[in-house]
C-alpha positions in Angstrom: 15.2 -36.0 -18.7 12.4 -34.6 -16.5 13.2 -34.0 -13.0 9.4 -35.4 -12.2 8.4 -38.8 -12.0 6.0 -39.4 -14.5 6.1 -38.0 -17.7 3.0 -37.7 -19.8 1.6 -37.3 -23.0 -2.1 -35.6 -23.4 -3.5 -36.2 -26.7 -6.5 -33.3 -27.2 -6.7 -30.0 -25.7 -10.3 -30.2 -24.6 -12.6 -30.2 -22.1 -11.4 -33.2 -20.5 -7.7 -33.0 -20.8 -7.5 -29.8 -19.5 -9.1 -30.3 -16.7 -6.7 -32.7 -15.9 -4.0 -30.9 -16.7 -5.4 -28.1 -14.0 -6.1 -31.0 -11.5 -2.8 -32.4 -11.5 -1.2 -28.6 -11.0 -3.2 -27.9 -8.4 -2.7 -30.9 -6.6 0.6 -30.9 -7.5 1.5 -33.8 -8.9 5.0 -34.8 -9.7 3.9 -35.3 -13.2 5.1 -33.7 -16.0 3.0 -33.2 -19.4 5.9 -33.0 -22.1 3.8 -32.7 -25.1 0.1 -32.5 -26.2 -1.2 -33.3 -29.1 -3.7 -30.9 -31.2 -5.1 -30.6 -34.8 -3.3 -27.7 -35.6 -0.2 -26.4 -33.8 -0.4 -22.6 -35.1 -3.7 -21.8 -33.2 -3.3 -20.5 -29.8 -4.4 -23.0 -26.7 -5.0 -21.2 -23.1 -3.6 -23.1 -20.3 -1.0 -24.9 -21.6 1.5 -26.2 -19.0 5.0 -24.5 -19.6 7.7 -26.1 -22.1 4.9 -28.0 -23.2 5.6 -29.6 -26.5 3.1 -29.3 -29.3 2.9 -31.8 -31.6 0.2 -32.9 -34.5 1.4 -36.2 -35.9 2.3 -39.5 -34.4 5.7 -39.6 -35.7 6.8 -36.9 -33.7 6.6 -39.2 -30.7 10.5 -40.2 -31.5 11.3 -37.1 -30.2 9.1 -37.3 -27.0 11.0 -38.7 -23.7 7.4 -39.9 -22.2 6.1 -42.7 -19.6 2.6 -42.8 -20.3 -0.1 -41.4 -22.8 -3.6 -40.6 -22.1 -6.1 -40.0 -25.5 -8.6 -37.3 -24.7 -9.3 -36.0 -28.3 -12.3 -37.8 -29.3 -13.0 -41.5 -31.5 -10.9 -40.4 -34.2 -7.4 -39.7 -32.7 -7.4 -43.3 -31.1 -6.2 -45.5 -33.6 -3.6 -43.0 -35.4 -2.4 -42.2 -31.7 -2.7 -45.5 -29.7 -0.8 -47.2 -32.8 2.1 -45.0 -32.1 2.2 -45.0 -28.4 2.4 -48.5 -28.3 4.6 -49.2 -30.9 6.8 -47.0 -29.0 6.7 -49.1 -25.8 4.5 -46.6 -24.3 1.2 -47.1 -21.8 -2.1 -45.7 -23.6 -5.0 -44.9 -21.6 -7.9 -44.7 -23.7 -11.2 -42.0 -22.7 -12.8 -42.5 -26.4 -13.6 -46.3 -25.3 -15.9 -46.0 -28.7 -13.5 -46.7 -30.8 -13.2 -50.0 -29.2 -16.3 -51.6 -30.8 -14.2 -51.8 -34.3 -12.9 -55.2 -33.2 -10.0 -55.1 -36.0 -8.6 -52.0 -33.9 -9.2 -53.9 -30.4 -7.3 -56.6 -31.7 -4.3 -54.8 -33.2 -3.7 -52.1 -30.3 -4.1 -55.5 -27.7 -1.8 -57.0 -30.2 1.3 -54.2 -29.9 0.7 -54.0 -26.5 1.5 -57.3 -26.3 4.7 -57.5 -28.6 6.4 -53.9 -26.9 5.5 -55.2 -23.6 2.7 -51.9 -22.8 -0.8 -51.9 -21.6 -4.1 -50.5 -23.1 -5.9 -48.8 -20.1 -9.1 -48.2 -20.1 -9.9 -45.9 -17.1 -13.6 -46.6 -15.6 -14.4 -43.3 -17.1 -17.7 -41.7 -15.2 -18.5 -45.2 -14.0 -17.2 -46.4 -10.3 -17.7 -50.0 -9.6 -16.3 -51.5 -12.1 -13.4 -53.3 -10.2 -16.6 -55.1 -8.7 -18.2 -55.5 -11.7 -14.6 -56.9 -13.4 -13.8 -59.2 -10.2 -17.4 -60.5 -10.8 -17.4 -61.8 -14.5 -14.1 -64.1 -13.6 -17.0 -66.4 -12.8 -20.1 -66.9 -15.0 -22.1 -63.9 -15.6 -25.7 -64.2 -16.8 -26.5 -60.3 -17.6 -25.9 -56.6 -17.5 -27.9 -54.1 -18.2 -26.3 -50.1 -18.4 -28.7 -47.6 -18.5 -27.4 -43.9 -18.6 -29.8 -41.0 -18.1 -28.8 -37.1 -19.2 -30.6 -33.8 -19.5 -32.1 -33.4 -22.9 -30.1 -30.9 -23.6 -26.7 -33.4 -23.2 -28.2 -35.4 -26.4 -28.3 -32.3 -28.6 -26.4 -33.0 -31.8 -26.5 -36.4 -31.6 -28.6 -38.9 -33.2 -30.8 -38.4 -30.1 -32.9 -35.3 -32.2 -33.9 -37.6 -35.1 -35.8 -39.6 -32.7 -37.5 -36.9 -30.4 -38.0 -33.2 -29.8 -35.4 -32.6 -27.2 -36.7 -28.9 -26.3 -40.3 -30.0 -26.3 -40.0 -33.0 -23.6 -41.8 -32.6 -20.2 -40.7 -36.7 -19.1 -37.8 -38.6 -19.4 -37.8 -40.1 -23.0 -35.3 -43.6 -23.9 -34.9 -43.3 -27.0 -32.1 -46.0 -27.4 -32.0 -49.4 -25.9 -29.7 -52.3 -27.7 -26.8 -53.2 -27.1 -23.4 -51.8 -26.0 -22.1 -51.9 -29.3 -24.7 -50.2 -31.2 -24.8 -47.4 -28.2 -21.3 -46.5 -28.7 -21.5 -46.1 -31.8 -24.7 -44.2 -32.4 -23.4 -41.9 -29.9 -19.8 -42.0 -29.4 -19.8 -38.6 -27.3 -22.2 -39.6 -24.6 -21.7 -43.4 -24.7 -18.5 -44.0 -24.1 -19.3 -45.5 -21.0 -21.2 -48.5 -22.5 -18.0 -50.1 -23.8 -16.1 -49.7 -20.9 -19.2 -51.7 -18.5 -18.8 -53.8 -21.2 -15.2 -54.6 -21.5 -15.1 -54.9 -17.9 -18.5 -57.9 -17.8 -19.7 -60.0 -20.4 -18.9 -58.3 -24.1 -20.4 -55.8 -26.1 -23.1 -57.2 -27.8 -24.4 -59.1 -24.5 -24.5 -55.7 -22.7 -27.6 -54.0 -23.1 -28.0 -50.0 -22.7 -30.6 -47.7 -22.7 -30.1 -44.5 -23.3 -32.4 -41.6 -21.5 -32.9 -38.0 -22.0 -34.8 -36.2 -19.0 -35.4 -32.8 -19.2 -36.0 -32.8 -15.2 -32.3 -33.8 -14.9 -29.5 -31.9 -13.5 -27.0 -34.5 -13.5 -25.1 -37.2 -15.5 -26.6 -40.7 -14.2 -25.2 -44.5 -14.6 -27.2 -47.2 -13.4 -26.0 -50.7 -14.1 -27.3 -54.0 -12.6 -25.4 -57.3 -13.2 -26.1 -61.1 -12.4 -23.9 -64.0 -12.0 -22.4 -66.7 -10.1 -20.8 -63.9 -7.6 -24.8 -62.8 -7.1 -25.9 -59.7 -8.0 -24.5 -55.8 -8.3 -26.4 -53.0 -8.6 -24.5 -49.6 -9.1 -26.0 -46.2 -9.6 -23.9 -42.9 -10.3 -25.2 -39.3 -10.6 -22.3 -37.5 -11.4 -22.1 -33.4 -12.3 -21.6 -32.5 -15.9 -18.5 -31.1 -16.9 -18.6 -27.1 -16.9 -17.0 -26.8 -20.0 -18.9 -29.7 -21.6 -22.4 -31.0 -21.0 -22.2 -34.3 -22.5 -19.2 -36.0 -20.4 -19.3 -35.9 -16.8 -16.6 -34.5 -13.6 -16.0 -37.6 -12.8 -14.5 -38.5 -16.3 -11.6 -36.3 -15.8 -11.2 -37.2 -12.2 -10.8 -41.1 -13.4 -8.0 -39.8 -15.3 -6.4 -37.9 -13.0 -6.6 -41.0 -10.2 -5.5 -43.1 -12.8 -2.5 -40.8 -13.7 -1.7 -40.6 -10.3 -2.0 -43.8 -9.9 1.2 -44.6 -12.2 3.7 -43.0 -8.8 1.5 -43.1 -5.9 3.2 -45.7 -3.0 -0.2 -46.7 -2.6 -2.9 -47.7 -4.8 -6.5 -48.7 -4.3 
């Protein structure tokens, strides 16, 4: 049994997760990461927090004393990994929110959450407002619109360069604008965000997003506009770009680690 409070379970060694991991040292945290979960357990991984357990398949979660686990690890580790958290009576905050739009999955991981008494979290990601934007759609909501806006450079390797020359823009370009469904999955690395406005208003295929690439942009930006019953929101965001990773933003990792801490703090807002 840890001798910390909370005792978590990363799932990915990237960009994201261990910048959490670093946040929650330096701000010491009484958490405790027991295990992380990679492709490949042989290769070597900087960073790693000590008597950290390394694991590669869900069934080694029956050997894991853990509290909470957070996916970091991209689309495809959700299902595989979510199933088995939950099934395990475990929370499982989800950061690749695009795997959401396949409503079979949505509807099974709800559906063990329900039966093993554990919730699916879905941190607001590098969105803020959306506690407004949730309270709001408890009445009628009429419509939301997302639009996200990146350097050009963000987009690269992404359907983004079928539809423009990324290197060659001197404007912003929108190359994408549909609905939150379609953005997430067209772009599952930089549209995460468009399911999680959406889960949090009026449904993925009432959402609409556009999807920018600016070359005149230094920052990440979110700007989402809603209208309802409540009245009306409007929310903007410019948030830094992850060092280690242009296409997600600082404040995704900082999401986690207030949600994280969250899970102990006395006091939550």
């Amino acid at each position: 049994m840890s001798d910390f409070d909370l005792r978590v379970v990363l799932v990915g060694w990237g960009a994201i997760a261990t910048r959490v991991a670093a946040l929650l040292a330096e701000r010491r945290s009484p958490v405790s990461i027991v295990a992380v979960a990679v492709r490949d357990t042989a290769t070597p991984r900087q960073g790693l927090p000590e008597g950290v357990l390394l694991i590669r398949d869900p069934s080694e979660l029956a050997a894991v004393e853990a509290d909470l686990m957070v996916e970091a690890a991209g689309r495809g580790s959700v299902a595989p990994w979510a199933r088995a958290g939950l099934a395990r009576g475990l929370d499982v905050a989800i950061s690749s929110t695009s795997a959401l739009t396949d409503a079979a999955l949505f509807a099974e991981l709800t559906g063990l959450a329900r039966e093993n008494r554990a919730q699916l979290l879905i941190p607001p990601g590098a969105l803020g407002g959306i506690d407004a934007l949730a309270a709001a759609a408890r009445l009628d909501m009429q419509s939301v619109r997302h639009e996200v806006v990146k350097p050009a450079g963000a987009w690269a390797g992404t359907k983004a360069e079928t539809l423009c020359d990324l290197a060659a823009l001197t404007a912003p370009f929108t190359f994408f604008e549909g609905t939150a469904r379609q953005a997430a999955d067209d772009y599952p690395q930089n549209a995460n965000v468009a399911v999680i406005s959406a889960l949090a208003g009026i449904g993925l295929e009432r959402t609409t997003v556009a999807l920018t690439a600016d070359p005149g942009a230094k920052l990440n930006s979110h700007r989402i506009r809603a209208m309802g019953d409540f009245g009306t929101l409007t929310l903007t965001l410019e948030n830094r770009p992850l060092a280690t990773n242009p296409k997600s933003s600082e404040m995704t990792a900082l999401s986690l680690l207030r949600m994280i801490e969250n899970r102990i703090n006395p006091m939550v807002i």
